[in-house]
Steps between C-alpha positions, in 0.01 A plus 500: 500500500435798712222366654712141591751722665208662700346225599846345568540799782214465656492156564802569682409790683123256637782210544801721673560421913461788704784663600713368814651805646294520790514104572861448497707171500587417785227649681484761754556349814779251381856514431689705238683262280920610526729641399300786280650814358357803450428891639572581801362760701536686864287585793459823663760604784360259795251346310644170525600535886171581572313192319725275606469608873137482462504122375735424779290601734205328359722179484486466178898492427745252601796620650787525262842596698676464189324708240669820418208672425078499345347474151141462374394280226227434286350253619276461886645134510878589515483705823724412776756310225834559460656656188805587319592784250737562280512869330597534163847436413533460863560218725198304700415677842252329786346333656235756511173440700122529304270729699264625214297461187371658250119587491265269312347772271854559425611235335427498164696849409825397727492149317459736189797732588723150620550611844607265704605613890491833654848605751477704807597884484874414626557240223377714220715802590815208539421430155453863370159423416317841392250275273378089429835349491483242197691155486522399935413164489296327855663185614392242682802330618861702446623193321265577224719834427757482148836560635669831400755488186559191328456176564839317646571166278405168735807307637620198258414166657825338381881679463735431296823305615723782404290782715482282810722635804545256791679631786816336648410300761565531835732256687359348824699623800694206692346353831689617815523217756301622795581317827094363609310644771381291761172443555299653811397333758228522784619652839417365830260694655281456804123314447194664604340434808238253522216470667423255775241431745574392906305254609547299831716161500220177398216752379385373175561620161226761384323398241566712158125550273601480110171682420510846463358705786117562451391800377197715682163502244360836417131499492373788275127602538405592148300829461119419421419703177194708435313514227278826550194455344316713231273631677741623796663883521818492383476227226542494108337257289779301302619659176406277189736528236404728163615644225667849487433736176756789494338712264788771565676598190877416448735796633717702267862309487662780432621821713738654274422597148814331305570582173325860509725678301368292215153514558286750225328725606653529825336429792296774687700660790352512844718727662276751706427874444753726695338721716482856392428799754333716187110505537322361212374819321095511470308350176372792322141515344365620188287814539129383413350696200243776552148469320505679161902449482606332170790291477797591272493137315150344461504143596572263182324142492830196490529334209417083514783335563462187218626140673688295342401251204621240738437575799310209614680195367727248656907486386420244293219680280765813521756248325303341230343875417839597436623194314152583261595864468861376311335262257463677139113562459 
């Protein structure tokens, strides 16, 4: 039976997917799916000013007049979105604009730790954050947000007779007899002056043309083009179309790092040295031994340091070498 169960495992183990954590769903450079709850974390004091003046500049942001603030996300894709948040026990705050993401070798421990958006400096300290705030949920519209308290019952679609109040209504106030205006009329006033030509008594009438009056042609001398040749100083051969290969690897998304706080271990600082006015003090060096001198311990051969049983086989082999070791013998 022992064996079954062995054989059970390891036909699991051969038949098992890999694991997913660093190819999450959706990918990298598509949308988060909202609303998602989670830990929340904070940048550095002008972290999130700076990055998001940097992708401004690079015209990377649309303009947003009515966010009240930044946040990064997980995800490359949901930069330049719009989000909402709503705070634990607290009501829904936003829009807030998406100006960061979290770094791709980063993603499997904050999907690990549940993080899910990472405030600016100002927000965190609004929210007495001194540590990952658990429970703020990421919205993608506010109307997505549970309203606060509970829920009001929905308005009946029919009353009763008995709880119906009409109002008393109104009398209509009597017509007042209103002698009639009379209507306006046009006032004489004085006609233009018109036009008219003098002629002498028996001339006759000039005749009036119905056409319109003829209109001067423009005669436009197109400009010859030249076609320098090839051989000529000044030409260039005409540019045949072909295909480009940008063999120039994809930049890093992400400026920031969000969700450091729960990153393990942490990240290595690069903050440079401080300058220091004390010279660095000499190396010293051993005295060398004289001739006949003896030294006070005589040099001792190391002992062989055995390698491991197992030292050059694959997990798997490791595995089924330990699933032997438990059977009874």
């Amino acid at each position: 039976m022992k064996v079954f169960f062995v054989a059970l495992i390891i036909w699991r183990l051969a038949l098992a997917p890999l694991p997913q954590a660093d190819n999450p769903t959706p990918g990298y450079w598509d949308r988060t799916p909202l609303p998602q709850t989670g830990l929340a974390t904070f940048y550095s004091a002008g972290m999130m000013e700076h990055v998001q003046a940097y992708r401004e500049a690079q015209g990377q942001l649309p303009v947003c007049p009515e966010c009240v603030g930044a946040v990064a996300l997980l995800r490359a894709g949901d930069i330049g979105r719009k989000v909402w948040l709503a705070p634990p026990a607290g009501e829904r705050v936003g829009p807030f604009l998406v100006i960061d993401c979290a770094h791709w070798e980063d993603i499997p421990t904050l999907l690990g730790r549940n993080w899910v958006v990472d405030v600016s400096f100002e927000v965190g300290q609004l929210w007495g954050m001194d540590r990952p705030l658990d429970g703020v949920t990421v919205l993608a519209d506010p109307s997505d947000a549970v309203a606060a308290g509970p829920p009001r019952p929905p308005t009946p679609f029919s009353v009763a007779p008995g709880e119906l109040s009409i109002s008393k209504p109104t009398p209509t106030p009597a017509v007042t007899p209103v002698p009639p205006t009379p209507w306006p009329t046009r006032q004489p006033v004085p006609l233009g002056t018109s036009w008219a030509s003098v002629s002498a008594p028996g001339a006759p009438a000039p005749t009036v043309s119905l056409l319109p009056t003829p209109l001067t042609p423009i005669i436009t001398t197109p400009t010859p083009r030249m076609t320098p040749r090839i051989g000529s100083e000044g030409a260039s051969p005409t540019p045949t179309a072909s295909a480009v290969r940008d063999d120039t690897p994809t930049p890093e998304a992400a400026i920031g790092r969000p969700g450091v706080m729960l990153l393990s271990p942490m990240p290595p600082s690069t903050a440079a040295a401080s300058p220091n006015s004390t010279p660095t003090p000499p190396a010293l060096s051993r005295p060398a031994l004289r001739g006949g001198a003896t030294p006070i311990l005589p040099a001792q051969p190391g002992a062989p340091v055995d390698a491991p049983a197992d030292a050059g086989l694959s997990p798997l082999q490791r595995l089924w070498r330990a699933l032997r070791d438990l059977l009874p013998r």
